[in-house]
C-alpha positions in Angstrom: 43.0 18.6 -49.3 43.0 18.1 -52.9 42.9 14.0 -51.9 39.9 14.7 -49.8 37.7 16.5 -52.7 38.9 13.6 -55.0 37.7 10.9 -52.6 34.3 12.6 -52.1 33.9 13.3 -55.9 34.3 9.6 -56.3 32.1 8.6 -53.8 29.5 10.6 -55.2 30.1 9.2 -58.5 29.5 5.7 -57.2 25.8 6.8 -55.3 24.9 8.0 -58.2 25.5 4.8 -60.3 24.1 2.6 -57.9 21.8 1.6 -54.5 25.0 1.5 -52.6 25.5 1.8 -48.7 27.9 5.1 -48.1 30.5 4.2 -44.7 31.8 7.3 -43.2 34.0 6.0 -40.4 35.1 8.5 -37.5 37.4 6.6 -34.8 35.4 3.1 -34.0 32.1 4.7 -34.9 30.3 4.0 -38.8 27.9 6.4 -40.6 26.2 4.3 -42.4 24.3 6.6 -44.7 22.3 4.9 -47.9 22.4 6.4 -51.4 19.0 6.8 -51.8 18.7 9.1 -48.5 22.0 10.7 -49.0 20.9 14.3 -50.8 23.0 17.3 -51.0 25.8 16.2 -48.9 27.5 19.7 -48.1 31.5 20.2 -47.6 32.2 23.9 -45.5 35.0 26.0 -44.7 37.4 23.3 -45.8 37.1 21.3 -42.6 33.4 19.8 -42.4 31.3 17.7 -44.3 27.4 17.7 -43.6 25.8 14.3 -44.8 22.0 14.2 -43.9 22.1 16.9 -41.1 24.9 15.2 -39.3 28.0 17.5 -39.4 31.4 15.9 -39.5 34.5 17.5 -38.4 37.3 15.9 -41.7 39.7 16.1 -39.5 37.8 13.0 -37.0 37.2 11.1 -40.6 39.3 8.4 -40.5 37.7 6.6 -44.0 34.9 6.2 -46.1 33.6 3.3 -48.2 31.0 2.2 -49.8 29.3 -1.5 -50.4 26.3 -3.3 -50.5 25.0 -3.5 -47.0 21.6 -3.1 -46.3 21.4 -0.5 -43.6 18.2 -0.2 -41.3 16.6 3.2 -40.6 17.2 4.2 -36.5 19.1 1.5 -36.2 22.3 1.9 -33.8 24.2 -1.3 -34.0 27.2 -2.0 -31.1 29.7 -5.0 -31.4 32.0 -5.6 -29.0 35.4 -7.2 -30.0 37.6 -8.3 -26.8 38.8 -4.6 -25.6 37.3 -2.6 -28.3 33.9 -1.8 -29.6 32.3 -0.6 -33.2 29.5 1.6 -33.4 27.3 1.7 -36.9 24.7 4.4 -37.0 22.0 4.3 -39.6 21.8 7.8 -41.3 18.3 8.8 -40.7 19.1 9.2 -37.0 23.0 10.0 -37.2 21.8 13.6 -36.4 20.3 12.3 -33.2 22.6 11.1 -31.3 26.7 11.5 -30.1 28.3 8.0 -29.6 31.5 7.9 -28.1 33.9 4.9 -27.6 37.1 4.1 -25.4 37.7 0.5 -25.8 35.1 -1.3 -25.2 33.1 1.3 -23.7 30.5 2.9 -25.3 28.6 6.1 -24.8 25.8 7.3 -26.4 24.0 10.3 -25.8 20.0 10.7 -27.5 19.3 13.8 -28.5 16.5 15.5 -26.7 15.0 16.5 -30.2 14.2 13.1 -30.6 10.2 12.2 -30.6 7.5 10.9 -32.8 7.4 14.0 -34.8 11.7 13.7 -35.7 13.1 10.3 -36.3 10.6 8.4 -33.4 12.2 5.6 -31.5 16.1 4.6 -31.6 16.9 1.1 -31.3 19.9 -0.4 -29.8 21.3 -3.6 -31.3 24.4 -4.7 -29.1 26.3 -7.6 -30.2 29.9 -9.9 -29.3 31.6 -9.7 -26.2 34.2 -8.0 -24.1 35.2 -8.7 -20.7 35.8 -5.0 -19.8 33.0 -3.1 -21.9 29.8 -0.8 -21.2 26.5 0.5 -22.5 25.7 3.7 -21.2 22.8 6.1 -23.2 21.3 9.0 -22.3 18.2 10.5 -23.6 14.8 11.5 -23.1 12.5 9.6 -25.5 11.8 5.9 -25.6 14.0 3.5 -27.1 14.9 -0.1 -27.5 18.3 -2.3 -26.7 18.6 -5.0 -28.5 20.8 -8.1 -27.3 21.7 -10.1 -30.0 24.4 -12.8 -28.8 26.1 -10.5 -26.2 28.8 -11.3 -23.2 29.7 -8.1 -21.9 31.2 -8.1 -18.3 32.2 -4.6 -17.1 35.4 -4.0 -14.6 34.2 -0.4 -13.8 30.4 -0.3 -12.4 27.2 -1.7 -14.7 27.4 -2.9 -18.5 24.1 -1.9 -19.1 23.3 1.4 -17.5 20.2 3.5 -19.1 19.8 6.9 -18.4 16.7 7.8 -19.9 13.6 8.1 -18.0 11.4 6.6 -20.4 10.3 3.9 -21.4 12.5 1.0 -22.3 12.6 -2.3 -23.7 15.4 -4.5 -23.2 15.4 -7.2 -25.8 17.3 -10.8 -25.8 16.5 -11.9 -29.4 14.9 -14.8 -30.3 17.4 -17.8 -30.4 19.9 -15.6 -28.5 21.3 -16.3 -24.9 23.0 -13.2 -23.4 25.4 -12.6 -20.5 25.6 -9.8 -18.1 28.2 -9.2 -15.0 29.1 -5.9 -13.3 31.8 -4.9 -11.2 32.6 -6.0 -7.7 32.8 -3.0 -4.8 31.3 -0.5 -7.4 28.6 2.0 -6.5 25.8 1.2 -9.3 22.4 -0.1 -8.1 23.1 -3.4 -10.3 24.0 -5.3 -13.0 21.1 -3.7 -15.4 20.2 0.1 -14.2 17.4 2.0 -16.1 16.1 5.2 -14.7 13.0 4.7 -16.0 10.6 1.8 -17.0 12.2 -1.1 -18.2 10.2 -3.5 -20.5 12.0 -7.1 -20.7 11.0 -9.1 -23.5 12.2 -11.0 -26.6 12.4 -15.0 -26.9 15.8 -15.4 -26.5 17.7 -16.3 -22.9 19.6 -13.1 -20.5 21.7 -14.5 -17.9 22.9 -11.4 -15.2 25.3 -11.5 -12.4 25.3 -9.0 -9.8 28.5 -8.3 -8.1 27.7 -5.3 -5.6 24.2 -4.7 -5.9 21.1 -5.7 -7.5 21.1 -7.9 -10.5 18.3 -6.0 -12.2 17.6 -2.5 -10.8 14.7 0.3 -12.5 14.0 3.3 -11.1 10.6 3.0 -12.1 8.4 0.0 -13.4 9.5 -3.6 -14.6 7.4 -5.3 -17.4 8.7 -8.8 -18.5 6.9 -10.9 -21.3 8.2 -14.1 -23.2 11.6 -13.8 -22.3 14.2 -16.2 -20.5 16.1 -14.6 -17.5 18.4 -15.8 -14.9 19.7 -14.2 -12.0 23.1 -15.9 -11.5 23.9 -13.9 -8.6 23.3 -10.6 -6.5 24.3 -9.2 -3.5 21.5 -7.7 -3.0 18.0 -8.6 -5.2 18.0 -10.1 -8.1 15.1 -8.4 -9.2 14.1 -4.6 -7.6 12.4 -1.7 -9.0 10.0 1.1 -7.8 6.7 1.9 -8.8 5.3 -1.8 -10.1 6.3 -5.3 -11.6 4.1 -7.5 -14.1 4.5 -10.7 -16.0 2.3 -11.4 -18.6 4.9 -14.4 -20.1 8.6 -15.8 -20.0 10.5 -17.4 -17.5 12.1 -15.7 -14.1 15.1 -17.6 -12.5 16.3 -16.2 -9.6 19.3 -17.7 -7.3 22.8 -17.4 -5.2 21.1 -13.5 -3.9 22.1 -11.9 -1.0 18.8 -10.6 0.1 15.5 -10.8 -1.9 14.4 -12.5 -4.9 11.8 -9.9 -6.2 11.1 -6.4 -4.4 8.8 -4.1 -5.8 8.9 -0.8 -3.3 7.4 2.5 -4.0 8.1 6.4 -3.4 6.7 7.0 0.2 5.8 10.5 -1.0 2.8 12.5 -0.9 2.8 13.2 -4.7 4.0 9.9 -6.3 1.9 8.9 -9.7 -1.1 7.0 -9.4 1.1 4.3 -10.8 3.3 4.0 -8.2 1.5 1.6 -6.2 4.6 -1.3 -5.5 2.6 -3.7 -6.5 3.2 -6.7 -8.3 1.0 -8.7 -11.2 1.6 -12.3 -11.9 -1.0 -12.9 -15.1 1.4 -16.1 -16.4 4.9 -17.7 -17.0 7.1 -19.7 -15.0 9.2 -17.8 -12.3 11.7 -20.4 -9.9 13.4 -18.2 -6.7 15.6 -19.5 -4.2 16.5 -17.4 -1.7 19.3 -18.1 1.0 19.6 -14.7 3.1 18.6 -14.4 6.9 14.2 -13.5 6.7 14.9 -12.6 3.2 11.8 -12.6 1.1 11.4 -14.5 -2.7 8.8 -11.9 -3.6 8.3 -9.2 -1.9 5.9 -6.3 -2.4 5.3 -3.1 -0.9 2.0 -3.0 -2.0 -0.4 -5.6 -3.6 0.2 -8.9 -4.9 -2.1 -10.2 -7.6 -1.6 -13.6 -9.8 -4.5 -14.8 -12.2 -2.2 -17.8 -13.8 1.6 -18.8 -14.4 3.7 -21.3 -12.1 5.4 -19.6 -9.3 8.1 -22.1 -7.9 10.1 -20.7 -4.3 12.6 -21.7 -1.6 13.8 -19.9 1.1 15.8 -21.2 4.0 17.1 -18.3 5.9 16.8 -17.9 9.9 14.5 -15.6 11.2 16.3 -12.0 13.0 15.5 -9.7 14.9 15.0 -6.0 14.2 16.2 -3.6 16.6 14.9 -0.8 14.5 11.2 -2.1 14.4 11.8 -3.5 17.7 10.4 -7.2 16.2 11.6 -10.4 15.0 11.1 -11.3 11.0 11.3 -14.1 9.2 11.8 -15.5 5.9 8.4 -16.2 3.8 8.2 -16.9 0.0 5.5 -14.5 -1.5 5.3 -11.3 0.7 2.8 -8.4 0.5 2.3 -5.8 2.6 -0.9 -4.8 1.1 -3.8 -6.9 0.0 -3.1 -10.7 -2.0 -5.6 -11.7 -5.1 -4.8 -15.0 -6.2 -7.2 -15.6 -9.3 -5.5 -18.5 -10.9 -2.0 -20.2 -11.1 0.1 -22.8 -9.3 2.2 -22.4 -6.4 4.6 -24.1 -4.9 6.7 -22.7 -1.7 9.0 -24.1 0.7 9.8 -22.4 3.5 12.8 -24.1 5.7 13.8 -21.4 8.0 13.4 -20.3 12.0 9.6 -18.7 11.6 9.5 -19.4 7.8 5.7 -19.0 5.6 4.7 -19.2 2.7 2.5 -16.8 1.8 2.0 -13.5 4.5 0.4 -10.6 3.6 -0.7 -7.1 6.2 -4.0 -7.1 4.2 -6.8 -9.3 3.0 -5.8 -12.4 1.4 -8.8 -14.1 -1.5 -8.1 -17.0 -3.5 -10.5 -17.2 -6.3 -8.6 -20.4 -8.6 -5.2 -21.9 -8.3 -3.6 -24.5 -7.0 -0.8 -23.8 -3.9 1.1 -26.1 -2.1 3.3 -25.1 0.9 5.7 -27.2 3.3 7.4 -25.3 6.6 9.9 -27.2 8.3 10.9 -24.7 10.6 10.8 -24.1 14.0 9.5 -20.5 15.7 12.1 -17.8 15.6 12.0 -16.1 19.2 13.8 -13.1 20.6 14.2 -14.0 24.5 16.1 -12.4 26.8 18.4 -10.8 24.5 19.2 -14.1 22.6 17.5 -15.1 19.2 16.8 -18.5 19.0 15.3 -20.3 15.5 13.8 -23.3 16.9 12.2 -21.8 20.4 10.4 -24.9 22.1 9.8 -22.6 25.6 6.9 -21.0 27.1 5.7 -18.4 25.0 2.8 -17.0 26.9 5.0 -14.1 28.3 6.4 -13.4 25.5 4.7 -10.7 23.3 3.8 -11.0 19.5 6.6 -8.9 18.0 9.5 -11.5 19.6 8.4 -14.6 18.4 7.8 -15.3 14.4 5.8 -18.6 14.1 6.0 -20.3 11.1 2.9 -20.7 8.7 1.6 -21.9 5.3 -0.6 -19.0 4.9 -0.9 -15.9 7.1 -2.8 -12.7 6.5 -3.4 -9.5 9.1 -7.0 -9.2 7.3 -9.9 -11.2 6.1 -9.0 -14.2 4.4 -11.3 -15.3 2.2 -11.3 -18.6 -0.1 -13.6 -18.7 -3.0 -12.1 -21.6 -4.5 -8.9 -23.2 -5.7 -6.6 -25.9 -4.4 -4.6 -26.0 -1.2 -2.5 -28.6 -0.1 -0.6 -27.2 3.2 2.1 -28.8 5.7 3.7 -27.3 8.2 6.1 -29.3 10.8 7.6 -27.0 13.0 7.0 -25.9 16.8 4.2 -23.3 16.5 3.9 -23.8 12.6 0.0 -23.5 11.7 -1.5 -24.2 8.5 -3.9 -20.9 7.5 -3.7 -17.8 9.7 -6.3 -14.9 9.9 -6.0 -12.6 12.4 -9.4 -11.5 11.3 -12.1 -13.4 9.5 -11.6 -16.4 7.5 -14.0 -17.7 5.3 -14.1 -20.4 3.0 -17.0 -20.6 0.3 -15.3 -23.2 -1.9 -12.8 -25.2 -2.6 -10.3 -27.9 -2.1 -8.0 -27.6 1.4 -6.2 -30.3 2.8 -3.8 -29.1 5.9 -1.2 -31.3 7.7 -0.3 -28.8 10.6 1.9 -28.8 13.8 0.0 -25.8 15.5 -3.5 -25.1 14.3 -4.6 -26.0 10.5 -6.7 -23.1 10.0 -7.1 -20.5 12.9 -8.7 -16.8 13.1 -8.7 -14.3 15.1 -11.9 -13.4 14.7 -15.1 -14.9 13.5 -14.9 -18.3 11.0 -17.3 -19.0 8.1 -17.0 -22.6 6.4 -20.5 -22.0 3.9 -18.6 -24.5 0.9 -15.6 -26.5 0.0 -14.0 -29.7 0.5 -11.8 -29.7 3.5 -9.3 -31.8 5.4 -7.2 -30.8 8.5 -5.0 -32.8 10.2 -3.4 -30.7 13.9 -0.7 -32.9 15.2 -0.4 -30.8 18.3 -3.1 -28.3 18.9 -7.0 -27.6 16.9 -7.7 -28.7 13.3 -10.2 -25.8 12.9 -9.6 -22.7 15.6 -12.2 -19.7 15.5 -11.4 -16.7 18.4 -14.6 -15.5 17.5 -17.9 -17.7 16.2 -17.5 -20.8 13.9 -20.2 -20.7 11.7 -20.7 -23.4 9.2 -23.2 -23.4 6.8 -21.8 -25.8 3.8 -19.1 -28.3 2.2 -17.9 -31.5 3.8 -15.0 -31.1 6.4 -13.0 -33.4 8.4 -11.5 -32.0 11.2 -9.0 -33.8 13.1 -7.2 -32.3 16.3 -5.1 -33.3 19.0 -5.4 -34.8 21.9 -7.6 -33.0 25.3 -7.4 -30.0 25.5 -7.4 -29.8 21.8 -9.4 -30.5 19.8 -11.5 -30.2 15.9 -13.5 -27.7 16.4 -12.8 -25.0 18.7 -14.9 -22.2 18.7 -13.7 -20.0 22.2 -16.1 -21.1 24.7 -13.8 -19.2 26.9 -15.1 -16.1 25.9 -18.7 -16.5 25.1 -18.2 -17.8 21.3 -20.1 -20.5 19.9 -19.9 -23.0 17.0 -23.3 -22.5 14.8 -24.7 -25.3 12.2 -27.2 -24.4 9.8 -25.4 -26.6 7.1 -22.5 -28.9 5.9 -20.9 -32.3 6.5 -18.6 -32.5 9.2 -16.7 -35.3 10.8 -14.5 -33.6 14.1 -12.1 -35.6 16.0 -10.5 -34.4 19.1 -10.0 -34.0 22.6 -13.2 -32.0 23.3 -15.4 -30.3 20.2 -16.8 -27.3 20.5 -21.0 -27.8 20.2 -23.6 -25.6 19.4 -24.4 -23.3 22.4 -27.6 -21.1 21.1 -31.0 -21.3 19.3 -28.9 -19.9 16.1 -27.6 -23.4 15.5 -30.6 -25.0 13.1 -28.3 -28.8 12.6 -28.0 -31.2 14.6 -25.3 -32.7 15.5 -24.7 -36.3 17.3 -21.4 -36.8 19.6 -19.5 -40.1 20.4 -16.8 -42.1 21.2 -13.9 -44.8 19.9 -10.7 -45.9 18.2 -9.9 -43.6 15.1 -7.7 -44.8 12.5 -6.3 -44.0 9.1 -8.2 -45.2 6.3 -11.1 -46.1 8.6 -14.7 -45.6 7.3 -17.0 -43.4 10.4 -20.6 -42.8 9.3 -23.6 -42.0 11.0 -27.4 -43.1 9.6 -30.5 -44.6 11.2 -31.3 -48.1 10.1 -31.0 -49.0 6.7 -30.4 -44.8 5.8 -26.7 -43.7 5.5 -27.2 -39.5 6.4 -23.1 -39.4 6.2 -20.0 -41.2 5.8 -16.4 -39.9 6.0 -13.5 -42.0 5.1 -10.2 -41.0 7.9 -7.0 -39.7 6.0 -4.6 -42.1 5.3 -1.7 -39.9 6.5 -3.9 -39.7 9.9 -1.4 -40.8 12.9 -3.7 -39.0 15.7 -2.5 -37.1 18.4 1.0 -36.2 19.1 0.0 -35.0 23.1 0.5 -37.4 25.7 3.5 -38.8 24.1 4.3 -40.1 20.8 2.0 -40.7 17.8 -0.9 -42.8 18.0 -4.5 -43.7 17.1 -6.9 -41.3 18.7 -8.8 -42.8 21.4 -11.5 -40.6 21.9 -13.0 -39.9 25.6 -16.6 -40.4 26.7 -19.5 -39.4 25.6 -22.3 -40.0 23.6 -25.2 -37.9 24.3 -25.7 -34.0 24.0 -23.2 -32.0 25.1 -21.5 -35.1 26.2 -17.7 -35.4 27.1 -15.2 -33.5 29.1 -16.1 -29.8 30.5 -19.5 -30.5 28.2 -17.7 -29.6 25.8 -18.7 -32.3 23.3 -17.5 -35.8 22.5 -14.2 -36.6 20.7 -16.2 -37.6 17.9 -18.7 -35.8 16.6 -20.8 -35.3 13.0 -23.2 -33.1 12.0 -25.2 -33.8 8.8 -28.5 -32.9 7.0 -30.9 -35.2 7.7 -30.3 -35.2 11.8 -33.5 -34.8 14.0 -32.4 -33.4 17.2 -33.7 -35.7 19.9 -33.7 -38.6 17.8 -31.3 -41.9 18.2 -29.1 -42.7 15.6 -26.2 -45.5 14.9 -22.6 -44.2 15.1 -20.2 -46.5 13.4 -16.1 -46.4 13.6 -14.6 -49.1 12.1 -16.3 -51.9 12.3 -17.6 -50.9 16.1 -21.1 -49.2 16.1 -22.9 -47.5 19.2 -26.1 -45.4 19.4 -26.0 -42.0 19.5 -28.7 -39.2 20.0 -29.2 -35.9 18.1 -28.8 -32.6 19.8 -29.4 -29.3 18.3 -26.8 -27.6 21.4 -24.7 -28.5 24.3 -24.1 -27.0 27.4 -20.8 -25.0 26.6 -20.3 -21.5 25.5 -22.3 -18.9 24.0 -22.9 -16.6 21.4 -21.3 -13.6 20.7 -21.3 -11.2 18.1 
């Protein structure tokens, strides 16, 4: 005892002569308590020793020192060593907080009497690596975990597992590249587990492997900014979380998961926050996903999807299934929503290889303000027949109801889907594959769309308005443009090449009363048999013909020495694939009004400013030319609201 009250003598003695840095040491945890804060440190009852409000049993002192370090106030600093650990609390905070340590895993409990108005926010500093060591804290005020250089893989459930409900950041320092693995067969929700909102940021690089779960998992919101992060592996996600995820910055690397890439879900309560939305927010970055599993989703959200700028890069190539449960088939699609989809900016690029496969799907309304999104579907349609799920269906399906088929598409939305701008570039391969799906509205006021489409290139279920853009559709094996309702086109320059008879460029569901209507635009339509203008609504005129259509071929229509239009045929036009085979497209008869099969226009046909309905007018394909004559409506369909 005597020893003891030598020993602290001394070290007083030395605080006093200098700035020194006092080490209390109590198993494999430091108190790190600087002269200059020190005070009245107070020794009790012969047994503890009370050094800025932190009370210290002398029996658990193993040592003390002191030296020069420099120690940083609410600093908690954690380095792992192989199968041990060393924790260093700064003094100000050793009150705070009970660490513990067995090995190389540590436990830390925040005390709840920690807020802005007491010490304010604790950070977290981990450092070195172990290949069976932990992180666990509890608390109840927000906090920060730094990694700084760590490899910590943990043989008995996560490495990083934060039970605070707050927020928290989780930091991979600048220069830094971090490594993450969990247990196999455990029962944590992933690799990372916060209970509350976990903010990933820094500018250094955190790779995580997920052995029985998620990779990433928060119980409540994800924010990421300038970071680096690569999902090695999961069994499950590699990214999910409740509530909502946003990206302002940093780079998102997701691969070898079992299920999704990114899922977003929300608490399907009646009294969940107005935050709680499942949403997702793309504002910029660069996020790559590859995705594997059977109809497993890169991103998916249970609420809205919004992106104003970054580059979103994602694969999947899983088979469709079929849900007993839902009683439906699903397939894999790239970026999922089941809300609305605001695309204000960005670029996109999605792959889709799978049985039923899309790119983009959303149960809401789908508007594209900016950006630029390519998609390519090389899948077949996913069917459930008969008991049997089959990924490349090539039978009849007009028995077979909605729910057990999944057709594969570049874009598809259950709402409106309205285009105000921004660059597609779509192709889609597969039986049934069709380029952009509303099974609603679609309008298009601008842009740039260019569609290379097995099925339909752009198809509604409801009405179509074309009033701007720049378009290009190419249908291998049905209609370029494909309105259930009324196609009205009011603006932009569109060429519109379909298939063979029955199909054609326009189609506007004569069937049922529907009309095309031109009060505007450029159009060139190749086909079997275009849809014309059935009702005093239509205020263009249009002429209809006939004749060999070729790539890279000039078609224009003008009267004498006057050019009114001229469209150039896509170079990666091979015409229709019906009747066997790829080939020019030789369009049928026809050359006046209403002319053509069914009077349901000519395979050729152009409407323009500039047309006089009732006038003749020189239609030239190639180098062949015949005369034509305005019309302002045909004989087919009608008008329908």
């Amino acid at each position: 005892m005597r020893r003891i009250y030598t020993f602290i003598a001394a070290v007083v003695a030395v605080l006093c002569m200098s700035a020194q840095t006092l080490n209390i040491k109590v198993g494999q945890v430091i108190y790190a308590v600087p002269a200059i804060q020190a005070g009245e440190m107070v020794y009790e009852n012969g047994s503890n020793l009370t050094v800025m409000g932190k009370t210290l049993s002398l029996a658990d002192i193993t040592g003390m020192y002191v030296d020069a370090t420099e120690v940083v106030d609410n600093m908690v600093s954690v380095n792992y060593n192989g199968t041990s650990a060393t924790i260093t609390v700064a003094g100000n905070v050793a009150r705070y907080i009970e660490p513990s340590v067995t090995g190389a895993e540590v436990s830390i409990v925040q005390s709840a009497e920690v807020s802005e108005l007491t010490c304010g926010e604790i950070t977290y500093r981990l450092t070195g690596a172990s290949d069976n060591g932990l992180f666990h804290m509890e608390g109840s005020y927000k906090s920060t975990v730094e990694l700084a250089g760590l490899s910590l893989a943990c043989t008995t459930g996560a490495p990083i597992d934060i039970q605070n409900g707050k927020r928290i950041v989780l930091s991979s320092k600048n220069g830094t590249v971090n490594a993450l693995s969990d247990c196999s067969g455990g029962t944590q929700k992933g690799c990372i587990v916060c209970k509350g909102h976990l903010e990933l940021k820094g500018k250094g690089t955190l790779n995580v492997s997920g052995n029985t779960a998620h990779a990433i998992y928060a119980k409540e919101y994800i924010e990421m900014k300038n970071v680096t992060v690569n999902v090695l592996k999961a069994v499950k996600d590699g990214v999910n979380c409740n509530q909502y995820f946003t990206m302002e910055s940093g780079t998102l690397n997701i691969s070898g998961v079992g299920d999704d890439g990114l899922q977003v879900s929300f608490k399907d309560d009646v009294d969940r926050e107005p935050e709680d939305t499942g949403s997702i927010t793309i504002s910029g970055g660069d996020i790559k996903v590859s995705v594997t599993a059977v109809a497993a989703k890169g991103i998916k959200a249970d609420g809205d999807v919004t992106v104003t700028g970054g580059n979103i890069e994602i694969s999947t190539s899983g088979s469709g299934k079929w849900d007993a449960a839902d009683v439906k088939t699903k397939a894999s699609t790239c970026i999922s929503a089941d809300g609305n989809m605001a695309v204000k900016g960005g670029t996109f690029n999605l792959t889709s290889s799978g049985g039923g496969g899309k790119g983009i799907s959303c149960d809401g309304d789908l508007t594209v303000d900016a950006g630029t999104i390519t998609v390519t579907t090389t899948g077949g349609m996913f069917a459930y027949v008969n008991g049997t799920t089959n990924d490349n269906y090539t039978g009849n399906t007009d028995n077979l109801a909605s729910d057990y088929k999944s057709s594969p598409k570049g874009i598809k939305a259950d709402g409106n889907v309205t285009i105000n701008g921004g660059f597609f570039n779509i192709k889609t391969t597969g039986n049934g594959a069709e380029g952009i799906e509303s099974k609603s509205v679609l309008t298009v006021n601008d842009g740039t769309i260019v569609i290379n489409a097995r099925d339909d290139c752009m198809n509604s279920s409801s009405h179509m308005y074309i009033n701007g853009g720049d378009i290009t559709v190419i249908a291998t094996g049905n209609d370029a443009l494909d309105s259930n309702g009324n196609m009205y086109i009011a603006g932009g320059v569109i060429r519109a090449f379909g298939a063979g008879a029955p199909e054609c460029g326009l189609d506007a569901n004569e069937e049922e009363g529907y009309s095309v209507v031109f009060t505007g635009g450029m159009v060139l339509a190749v086909g079997g048999g275009n849809s014309v203008p059935s009702t005093d609504a239509s205020t263009q005129a249009y002429v209809t013909g006939s004749g060999s259509v070729t790539a890279g071929q000039t078609v224009s229509v003008g009267n004498g020495t006057t050019t009114l239009a001229t469209f150039t045929v896509p170079a990666d036009y091979t015409g229709s694939t019906q009747g066997g085979g790829n080939r020019p497209f030789a369009a049928p008869g026809g050359g006046g009004p209403g002319g053509g099969p069914g009077g349901q226009g000519g395979g050729i046909l152009i409407t323009c400013p500039g047309l006089v309905s009732g006038s003749s007018y020189t239609l030239t394909v190639g180098t062949t030319t015949s005369t034509v004559t305005a019309a302002l409506k045909g004989s087919s369909g009608g008008i329908r609201p």
